[in-house]
KOLLUMGU-181284 format. One record per residue (C-alpha): x, y, z; residue in three letters. Coordinates in nm, 2 decimals, decimal comma. Last residue first. Example, Ala and Ser with C-alpha at 12.3 -4.5 7.8 and 13.67 -1.06 7.14 Angstrom:
% KOLLUMGU-181284
@east 1,37 north -0,11 up 0,71 aa SER
@east 1,23 north -0,45 up 0,78 aa ALA
***
This chain:
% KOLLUMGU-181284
@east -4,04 north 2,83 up 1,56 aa UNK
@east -4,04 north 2,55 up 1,26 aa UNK
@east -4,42 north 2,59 up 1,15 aa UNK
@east -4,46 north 2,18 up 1,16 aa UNK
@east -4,34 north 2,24 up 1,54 aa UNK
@east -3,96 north 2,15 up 1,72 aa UNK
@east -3,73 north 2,18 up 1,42 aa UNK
@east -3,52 north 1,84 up 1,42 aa UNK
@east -3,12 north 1,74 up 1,38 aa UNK
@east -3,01 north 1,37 up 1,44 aa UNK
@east -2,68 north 1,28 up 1,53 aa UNK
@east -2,62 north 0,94 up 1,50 aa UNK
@east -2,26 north 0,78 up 1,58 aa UNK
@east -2,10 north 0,55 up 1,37 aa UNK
@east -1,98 north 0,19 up 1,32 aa UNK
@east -2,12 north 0,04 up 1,00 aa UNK
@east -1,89 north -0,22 up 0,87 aa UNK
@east -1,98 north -0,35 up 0,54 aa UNK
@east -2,16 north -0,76 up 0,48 aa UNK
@east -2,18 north -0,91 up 0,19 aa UNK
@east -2,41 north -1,20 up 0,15 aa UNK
@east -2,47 north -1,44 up -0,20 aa UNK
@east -2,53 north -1,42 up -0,59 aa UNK
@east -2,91 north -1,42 up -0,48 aa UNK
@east -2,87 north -1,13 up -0,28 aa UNK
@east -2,80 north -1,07 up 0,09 aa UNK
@east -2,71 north -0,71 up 0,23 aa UNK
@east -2,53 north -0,73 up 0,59 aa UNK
@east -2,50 north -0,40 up 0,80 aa UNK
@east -2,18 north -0,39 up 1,06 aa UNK
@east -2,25 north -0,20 up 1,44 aa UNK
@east -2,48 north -0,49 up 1,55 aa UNK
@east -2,73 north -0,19 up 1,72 aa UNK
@east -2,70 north 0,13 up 1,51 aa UNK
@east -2,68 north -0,17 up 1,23 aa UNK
@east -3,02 north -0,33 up 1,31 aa UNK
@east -3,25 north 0,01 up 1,34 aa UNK
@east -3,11 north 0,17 up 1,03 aa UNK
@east -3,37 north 0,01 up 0,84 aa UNK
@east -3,66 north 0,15 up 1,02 aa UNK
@east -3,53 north 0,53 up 0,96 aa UNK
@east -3,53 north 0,47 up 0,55 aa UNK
@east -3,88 north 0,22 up 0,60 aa UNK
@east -4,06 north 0,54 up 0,80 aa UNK
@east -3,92 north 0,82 up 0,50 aa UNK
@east -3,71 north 1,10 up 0,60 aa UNK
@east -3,89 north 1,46 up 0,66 aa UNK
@east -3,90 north 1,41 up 1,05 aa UNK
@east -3,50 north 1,40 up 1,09 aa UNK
@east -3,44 north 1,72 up 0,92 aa UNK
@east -3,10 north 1,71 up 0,92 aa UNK
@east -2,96 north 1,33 up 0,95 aa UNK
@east -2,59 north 1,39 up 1,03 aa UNK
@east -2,39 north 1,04 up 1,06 aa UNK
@east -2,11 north 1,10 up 1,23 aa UNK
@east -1,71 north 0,91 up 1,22 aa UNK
@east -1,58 north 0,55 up 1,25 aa UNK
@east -1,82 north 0,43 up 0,98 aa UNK
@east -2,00 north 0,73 up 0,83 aa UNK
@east -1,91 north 0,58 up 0,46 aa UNK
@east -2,07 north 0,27 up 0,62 aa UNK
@east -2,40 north 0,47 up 0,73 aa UNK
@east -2,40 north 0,59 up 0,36 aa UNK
@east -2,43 north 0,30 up 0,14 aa UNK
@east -2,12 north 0,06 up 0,12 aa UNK
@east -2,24 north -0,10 up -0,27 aa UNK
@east -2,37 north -0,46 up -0,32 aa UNK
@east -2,36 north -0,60 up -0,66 aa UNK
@east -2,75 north -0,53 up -0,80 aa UNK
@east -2,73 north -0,23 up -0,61 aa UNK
@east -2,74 north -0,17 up -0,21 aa UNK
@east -2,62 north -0,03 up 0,09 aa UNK
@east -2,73 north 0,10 up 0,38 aa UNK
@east -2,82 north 0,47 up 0,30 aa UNK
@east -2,84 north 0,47 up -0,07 aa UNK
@east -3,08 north 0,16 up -0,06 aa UNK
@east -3,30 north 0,28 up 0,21 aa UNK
@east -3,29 north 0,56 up -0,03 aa UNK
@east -3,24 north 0,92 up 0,02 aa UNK
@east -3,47 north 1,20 up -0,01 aa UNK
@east -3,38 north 1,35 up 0,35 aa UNK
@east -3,05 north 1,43 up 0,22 aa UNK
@east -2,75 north 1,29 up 0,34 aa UNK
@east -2,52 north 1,43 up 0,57 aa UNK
@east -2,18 north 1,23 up 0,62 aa UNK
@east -1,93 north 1,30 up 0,86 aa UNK
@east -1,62 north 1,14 up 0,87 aa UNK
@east -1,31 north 1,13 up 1,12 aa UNK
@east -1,00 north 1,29 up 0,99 aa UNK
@east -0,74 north 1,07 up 0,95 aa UNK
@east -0,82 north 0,94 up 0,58 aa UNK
@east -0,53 north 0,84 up 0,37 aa UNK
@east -0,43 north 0,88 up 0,03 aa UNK
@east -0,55 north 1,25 up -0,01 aa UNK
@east -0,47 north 1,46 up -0,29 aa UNK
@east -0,75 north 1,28 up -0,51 aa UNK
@east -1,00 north 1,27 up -0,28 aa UNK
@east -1,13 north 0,94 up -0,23 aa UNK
@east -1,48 north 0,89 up -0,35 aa UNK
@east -1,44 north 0,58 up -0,57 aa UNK
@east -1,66 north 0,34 up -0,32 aa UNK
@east -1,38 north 0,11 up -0,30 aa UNK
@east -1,17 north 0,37 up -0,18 aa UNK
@east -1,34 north 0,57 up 0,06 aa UNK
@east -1,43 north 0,16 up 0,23 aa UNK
@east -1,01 north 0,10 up 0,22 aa UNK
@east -1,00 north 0,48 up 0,38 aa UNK
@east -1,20 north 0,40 up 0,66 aa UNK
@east -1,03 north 0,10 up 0,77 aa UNK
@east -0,73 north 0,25 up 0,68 aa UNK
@east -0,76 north 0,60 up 0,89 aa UNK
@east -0,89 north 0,33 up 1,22 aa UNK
@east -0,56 north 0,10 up 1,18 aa UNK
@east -0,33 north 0,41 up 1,19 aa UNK
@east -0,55 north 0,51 up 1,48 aa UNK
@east -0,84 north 0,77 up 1,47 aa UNK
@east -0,79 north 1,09 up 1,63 aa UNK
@east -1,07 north 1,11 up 1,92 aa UNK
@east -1,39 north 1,34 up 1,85 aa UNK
@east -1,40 north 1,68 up 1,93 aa UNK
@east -1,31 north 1,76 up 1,56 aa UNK
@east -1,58 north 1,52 up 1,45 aa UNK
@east -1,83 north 1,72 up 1,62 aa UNK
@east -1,84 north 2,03 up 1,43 aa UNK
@east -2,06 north 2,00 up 1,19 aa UNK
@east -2,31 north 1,86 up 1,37 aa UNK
@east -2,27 north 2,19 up 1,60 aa UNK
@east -2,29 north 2,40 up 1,27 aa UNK
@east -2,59 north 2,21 up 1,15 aa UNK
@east -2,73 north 2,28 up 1,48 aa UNK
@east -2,68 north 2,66 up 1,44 aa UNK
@east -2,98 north 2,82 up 1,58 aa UNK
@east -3,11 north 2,94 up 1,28 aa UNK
@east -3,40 north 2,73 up 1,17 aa UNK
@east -3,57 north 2,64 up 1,54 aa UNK
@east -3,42 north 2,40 up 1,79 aa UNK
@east -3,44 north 2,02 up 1,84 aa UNK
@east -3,08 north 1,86 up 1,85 aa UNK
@east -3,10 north 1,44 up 1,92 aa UNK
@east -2,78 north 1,30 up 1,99 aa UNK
@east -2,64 north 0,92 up 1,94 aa UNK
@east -2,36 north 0,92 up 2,25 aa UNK
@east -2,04 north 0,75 up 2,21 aa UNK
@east -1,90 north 0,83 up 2,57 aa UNK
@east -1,69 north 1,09 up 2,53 aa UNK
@east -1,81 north 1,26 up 2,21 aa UNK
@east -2,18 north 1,25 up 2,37 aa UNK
@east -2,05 north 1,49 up 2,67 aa UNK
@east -1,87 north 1,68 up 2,49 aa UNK
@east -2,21 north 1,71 up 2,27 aa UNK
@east -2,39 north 1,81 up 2,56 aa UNK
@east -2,11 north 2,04 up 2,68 aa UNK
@east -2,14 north 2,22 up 2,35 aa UNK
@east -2,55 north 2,25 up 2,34 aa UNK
@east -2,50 north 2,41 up 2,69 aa UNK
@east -2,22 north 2,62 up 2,59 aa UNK
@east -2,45 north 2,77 up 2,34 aa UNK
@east -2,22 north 3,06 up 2,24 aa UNK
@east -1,92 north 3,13 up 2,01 aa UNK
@east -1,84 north 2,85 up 1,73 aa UNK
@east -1,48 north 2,90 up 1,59 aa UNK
@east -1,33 north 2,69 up 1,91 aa UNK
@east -1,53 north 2,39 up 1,82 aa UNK
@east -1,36 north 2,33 up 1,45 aa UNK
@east -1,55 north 2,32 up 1,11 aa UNK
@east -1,30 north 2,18 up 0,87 aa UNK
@east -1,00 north 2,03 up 1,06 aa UNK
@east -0,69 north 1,92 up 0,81 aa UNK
@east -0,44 north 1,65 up 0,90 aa UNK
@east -0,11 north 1,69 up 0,67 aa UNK
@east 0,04 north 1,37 up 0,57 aa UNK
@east 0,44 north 1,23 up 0,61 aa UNK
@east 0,33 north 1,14 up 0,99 aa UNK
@east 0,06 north 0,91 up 0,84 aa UNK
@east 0,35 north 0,70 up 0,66 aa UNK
@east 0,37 north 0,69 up 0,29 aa UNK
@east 0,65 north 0,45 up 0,14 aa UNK
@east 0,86 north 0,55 up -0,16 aa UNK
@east 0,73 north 0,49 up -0,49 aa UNK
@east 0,92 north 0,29 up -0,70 aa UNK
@east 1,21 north 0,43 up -0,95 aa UNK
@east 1,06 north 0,37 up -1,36 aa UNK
@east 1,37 north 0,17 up -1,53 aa UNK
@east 1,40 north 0,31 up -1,90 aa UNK
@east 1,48 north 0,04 up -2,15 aa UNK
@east 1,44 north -0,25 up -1,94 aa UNK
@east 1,21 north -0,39 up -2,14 aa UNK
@east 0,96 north -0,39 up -1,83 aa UNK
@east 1,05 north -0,04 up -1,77 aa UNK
@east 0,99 north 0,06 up -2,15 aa UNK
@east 0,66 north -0,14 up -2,17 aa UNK
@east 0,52 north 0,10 up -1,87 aa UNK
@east 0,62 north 0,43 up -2,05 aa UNK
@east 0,44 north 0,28 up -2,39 aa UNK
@east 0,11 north 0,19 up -2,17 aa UNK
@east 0,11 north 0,47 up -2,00 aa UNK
@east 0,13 north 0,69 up -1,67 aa UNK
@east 0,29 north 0,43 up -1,50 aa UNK
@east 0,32 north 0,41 up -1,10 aa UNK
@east 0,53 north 0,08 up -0,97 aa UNK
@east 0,49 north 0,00 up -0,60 aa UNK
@east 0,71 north -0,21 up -0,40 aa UNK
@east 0,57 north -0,35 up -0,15 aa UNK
@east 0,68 north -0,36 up 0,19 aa UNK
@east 0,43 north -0,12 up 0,37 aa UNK
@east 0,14 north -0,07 up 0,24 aa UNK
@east 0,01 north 0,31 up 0,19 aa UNK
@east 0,22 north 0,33 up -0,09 aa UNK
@east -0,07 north 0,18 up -0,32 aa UNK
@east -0,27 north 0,51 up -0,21 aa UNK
@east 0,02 north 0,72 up -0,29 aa UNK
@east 0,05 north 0,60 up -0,63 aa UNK
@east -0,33 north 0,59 up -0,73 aa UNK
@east -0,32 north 0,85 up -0,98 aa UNK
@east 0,06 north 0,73 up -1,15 aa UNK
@east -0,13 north 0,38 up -1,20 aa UNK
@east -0,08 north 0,11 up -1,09 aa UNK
@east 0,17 north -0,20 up -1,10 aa UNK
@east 0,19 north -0,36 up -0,80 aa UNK
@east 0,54 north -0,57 up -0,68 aa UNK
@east 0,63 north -0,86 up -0,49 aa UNK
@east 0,30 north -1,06 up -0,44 aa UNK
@east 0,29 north -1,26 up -0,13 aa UNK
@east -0,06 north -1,35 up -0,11 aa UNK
@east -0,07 north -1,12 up 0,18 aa UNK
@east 0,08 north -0,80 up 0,01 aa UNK
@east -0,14 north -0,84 up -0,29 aa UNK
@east -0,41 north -0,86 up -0,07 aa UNK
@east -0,31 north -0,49 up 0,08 aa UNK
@east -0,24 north -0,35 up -0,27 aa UNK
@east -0,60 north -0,47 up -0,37 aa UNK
@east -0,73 north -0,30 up -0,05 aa UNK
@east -0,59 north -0,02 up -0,13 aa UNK
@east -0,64 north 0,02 up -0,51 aa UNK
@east -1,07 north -0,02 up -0,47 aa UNK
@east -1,11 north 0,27 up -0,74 aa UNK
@east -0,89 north 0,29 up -1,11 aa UNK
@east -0,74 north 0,59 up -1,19 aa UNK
@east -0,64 north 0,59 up -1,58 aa UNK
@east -0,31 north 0,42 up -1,78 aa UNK
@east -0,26 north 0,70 up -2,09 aa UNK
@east -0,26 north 0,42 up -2,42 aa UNK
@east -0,41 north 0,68 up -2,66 aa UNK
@east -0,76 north 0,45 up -2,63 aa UNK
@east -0,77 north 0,52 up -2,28 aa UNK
@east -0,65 north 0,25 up -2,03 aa UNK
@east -0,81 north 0,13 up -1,69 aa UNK
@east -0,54 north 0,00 up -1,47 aa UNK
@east -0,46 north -0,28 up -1,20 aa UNK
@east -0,10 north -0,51 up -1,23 aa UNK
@east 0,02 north -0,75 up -0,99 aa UNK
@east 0,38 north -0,87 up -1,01 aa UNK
@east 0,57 north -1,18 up -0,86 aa UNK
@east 0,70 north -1,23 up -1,26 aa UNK
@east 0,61 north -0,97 up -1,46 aa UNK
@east 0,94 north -0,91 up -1,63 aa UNK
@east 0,98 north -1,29 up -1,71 aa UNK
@east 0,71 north -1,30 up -1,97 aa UNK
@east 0,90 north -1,10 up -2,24 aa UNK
@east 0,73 north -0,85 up -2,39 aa UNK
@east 0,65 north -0,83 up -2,79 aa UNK
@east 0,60 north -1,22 up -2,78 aa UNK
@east 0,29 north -1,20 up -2,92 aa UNK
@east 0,15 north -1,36 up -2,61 aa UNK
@east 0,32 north -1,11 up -2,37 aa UNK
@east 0,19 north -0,80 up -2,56 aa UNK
@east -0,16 north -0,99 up -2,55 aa UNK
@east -0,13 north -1,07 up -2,17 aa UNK
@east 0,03 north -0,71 up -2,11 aa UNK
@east -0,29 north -0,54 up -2,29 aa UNK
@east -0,50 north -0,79 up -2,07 aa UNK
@east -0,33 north -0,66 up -1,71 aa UNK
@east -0,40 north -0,31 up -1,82 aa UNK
@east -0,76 north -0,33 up -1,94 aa UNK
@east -0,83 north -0,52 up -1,62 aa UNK
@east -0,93 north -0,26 up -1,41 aa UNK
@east -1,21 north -0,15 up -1,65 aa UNK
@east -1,47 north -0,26 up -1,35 aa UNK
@east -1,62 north -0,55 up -1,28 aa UNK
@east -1,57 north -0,94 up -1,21 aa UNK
@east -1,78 north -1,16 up -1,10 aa UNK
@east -1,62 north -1,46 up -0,93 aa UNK
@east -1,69 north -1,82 up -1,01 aa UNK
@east -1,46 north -1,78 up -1,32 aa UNK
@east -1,14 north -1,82 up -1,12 aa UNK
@east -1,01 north -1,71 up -1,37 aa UNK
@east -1,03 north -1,44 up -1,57 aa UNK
@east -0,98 north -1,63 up -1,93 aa UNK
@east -0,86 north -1,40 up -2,23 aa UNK
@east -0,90 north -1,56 up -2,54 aa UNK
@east -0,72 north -1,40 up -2,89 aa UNK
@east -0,78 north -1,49 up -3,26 aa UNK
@east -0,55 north -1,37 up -3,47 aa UNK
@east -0,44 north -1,04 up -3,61 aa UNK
@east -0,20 north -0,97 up -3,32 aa UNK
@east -0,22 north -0,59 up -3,27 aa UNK
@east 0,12 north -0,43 up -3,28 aa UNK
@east 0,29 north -0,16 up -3,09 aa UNK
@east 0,35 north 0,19 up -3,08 aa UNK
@east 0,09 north 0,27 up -2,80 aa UNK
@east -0,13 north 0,38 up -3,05 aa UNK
@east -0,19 north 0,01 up -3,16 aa UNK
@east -0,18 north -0,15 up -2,82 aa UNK
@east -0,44 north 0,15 up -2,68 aa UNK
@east -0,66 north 0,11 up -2,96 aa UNK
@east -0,69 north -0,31 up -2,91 aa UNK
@east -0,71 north -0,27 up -2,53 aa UNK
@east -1,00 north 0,00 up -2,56 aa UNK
@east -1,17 north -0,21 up -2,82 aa UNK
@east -1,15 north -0,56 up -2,60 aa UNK
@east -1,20 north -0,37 up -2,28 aa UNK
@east -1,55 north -0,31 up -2,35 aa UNK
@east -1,65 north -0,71 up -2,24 aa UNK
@east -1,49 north -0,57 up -1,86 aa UNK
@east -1,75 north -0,26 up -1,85 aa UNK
@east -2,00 north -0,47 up -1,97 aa UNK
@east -1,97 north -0,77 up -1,69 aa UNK
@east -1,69 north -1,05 up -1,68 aa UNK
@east -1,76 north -1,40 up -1,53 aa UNK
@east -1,48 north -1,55 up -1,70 aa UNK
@east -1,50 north -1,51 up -2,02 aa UNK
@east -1,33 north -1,25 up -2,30 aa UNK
@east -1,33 north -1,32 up -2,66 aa UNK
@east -1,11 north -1,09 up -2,89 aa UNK
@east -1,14 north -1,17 up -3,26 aa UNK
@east -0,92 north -1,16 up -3,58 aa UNK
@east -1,06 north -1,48 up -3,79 aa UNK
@east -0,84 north -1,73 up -3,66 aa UNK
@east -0,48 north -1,90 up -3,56 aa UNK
@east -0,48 north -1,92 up -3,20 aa UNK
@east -0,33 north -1,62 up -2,95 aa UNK
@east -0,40 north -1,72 up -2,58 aa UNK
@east -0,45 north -1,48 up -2,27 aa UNK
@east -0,46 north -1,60 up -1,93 aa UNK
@east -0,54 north -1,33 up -1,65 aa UNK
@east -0,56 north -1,48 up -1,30 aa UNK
@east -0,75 north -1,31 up -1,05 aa UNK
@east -0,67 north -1,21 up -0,68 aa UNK
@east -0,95 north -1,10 up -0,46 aa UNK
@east -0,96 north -0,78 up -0,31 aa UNK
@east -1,17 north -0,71 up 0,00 aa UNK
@east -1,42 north -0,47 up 0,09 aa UNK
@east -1,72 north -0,62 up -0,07 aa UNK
@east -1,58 north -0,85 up -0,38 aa UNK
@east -1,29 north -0,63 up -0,55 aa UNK
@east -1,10 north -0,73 up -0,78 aa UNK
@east -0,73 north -0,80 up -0,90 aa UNK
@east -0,47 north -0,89 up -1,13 aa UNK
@east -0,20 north -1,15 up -1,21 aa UNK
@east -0,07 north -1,21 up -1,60 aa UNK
@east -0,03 north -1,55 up -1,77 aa UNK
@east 0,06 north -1,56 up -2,11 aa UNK
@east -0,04 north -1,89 up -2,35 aa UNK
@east 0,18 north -1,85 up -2,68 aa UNK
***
């Protein structure tokens, strides 16, 4: 029996929508997977088998193809372990194919069957909504990120066995209500009022808050510049609903969301160390990555120590300080990350520091 069960990746920023076929043929007992998938994806075969069997079910002993289709995109990720243990339960007829109708399903499985985080949720929730999808099955860790998008309903499993049971219609999981950014608490780290002295230094950066001002500190070791760095997102204007997603979608796909925060609506700041990459601060990897001035998008970008980072590191952020997005071209083609963010830059004034 030929099963067909919806799923997603991530190309960029965005989610794409991929197809999972699966198809049990008489044969030596053998899981081939193609499609475009890389290692993580080909490991899925041992980690969906173990998870079927300890899950309470059975393992068909035949030959099984899974297809992710369309096969021109590279997928990554153990995402799919999910979506191909429901096209093997679905093939073997242990699940009937009607429950995942209008559905789209995202989870990495352990070999107990327990459904594990998986990064990139939002914006696979949000293309899930466009492409008319009724219903996203994730799991329990990525709830409240999924509930982010409005009218979806979103389906949080913490296993494999708990998730068959809903489908069956044996015990009905309740969806996850709808997260709004007035149901989440906004929390201020370093705040303006809690730093006493160097008004002038303070009305500078006022004065750089308002009008989207790159700033350049140059004081001795001491005199609190990492503290005013620090700072300045709290002086800087809430972001909009639109503003917390946009940030949060790029949080998301780089797997650093907090895990007790769906959404971002504190501006960013981001200090990397003066040892950093061209490649870690723009972007980069054989499959493009956000690098560090796009995790600063819509918030600061603290370079400490400004004359200890490397010529080509400062030379490449020349272009996106300007064009506001960075593009990184390969040979499997161009991605291109938003990179909106304002510079401040900390210094001591001599090679002695005072």
């Amino acid at each position: 029996m030929l099963a067909h069960v919806f799923s997603c990746t991530i190309i960029g920023l965005e989610g794409v929508i991929v197809e999972v076929e699966v198809d049990s043929t008489q044969g030596l007992p053998f899981m081939a997977i193609v499609g475009l998938p890389d290692a993580a994806v080909q490991e899925s075969r041992e980690r969906v088998q173990s998870a079927i069997k300890n899950a309470g079910f059975y393992y068909p002993r035949k030959r099984v193809t899974v297809n992710l289709a369309p096969a021109s995109v590279r997928k990554e990720g153990p995402g799919f372990d999910l979506p191909i243990a429901l096209g093997v339960l679905v093939s073997s007829e242990q699940i009937s194919p009607e429950s995942l109708e209008g559905c789209l399903v995202m989870g990495e499985l352990s070999l107990d069957g327990t459904v594990r985080h998986v990064r990139g949720v939002l914006p696979m929730a949000a293309v899930a909504r466009k492409e008319g999808f009724k219903r996203v099955i994730v799991p329990r860790a990525d709830a409240a990120e999924a509930a982010l998008i409005p009218d979806l309903e979103v389906i949080a499993v913490n296993s494999l066995t708990e998730l068959a049971a809903h489908l069956t219609g044996q015990e009905p999981i309740a969806p996850t209500p709808l997260i709004t950014p007035a149901d989440l608490e906004v929390t201020v780290l370093t705040d303006f009022c809690e730093i006493k002295g160097q008004e002038h230094v303070k009305r500078a950066l006022e004065v750089a808050a308002a009008g989207s001002h790159n700033v350049l500190m140059s004081g001795p070791p001491g005199s609190g510049k990492t503290l005013l760095a620090r700072a300045m997102p709290a002086i800087l204007p809430r972001m909009t609903i639109d503003e917390a997603l946009d940030v949060t979608r790029i949080y998301s796909v780089s797997d650093q969301l907090p895990p007790d925060v769906p959404l971002i609506q504190t501006r960013p700041f981001r200090a990397p160390h003066h040892t950093i990459s061209h490649a870690g601060l723009v972007g980069g990897g054989n499959w493009p990555h956000p690098g560090e001035i796009s995790l600063a998008h819509r918030g600061v970008l603290f370079l400490d120590e400004l004359p200890e980072f490397g010529s080509r590191v400062l030379e490449v952020m020349r272009q996106p300080m300007e064009d506001k997005i960075v593009t990184i071209s390969r040979a499997q083609g161009a991605l291109t990350f938003p990179a909106n963010f304002q510079l401040i830059a900390a210094m001591n004034p001599c090679p002695c520091a005072f």
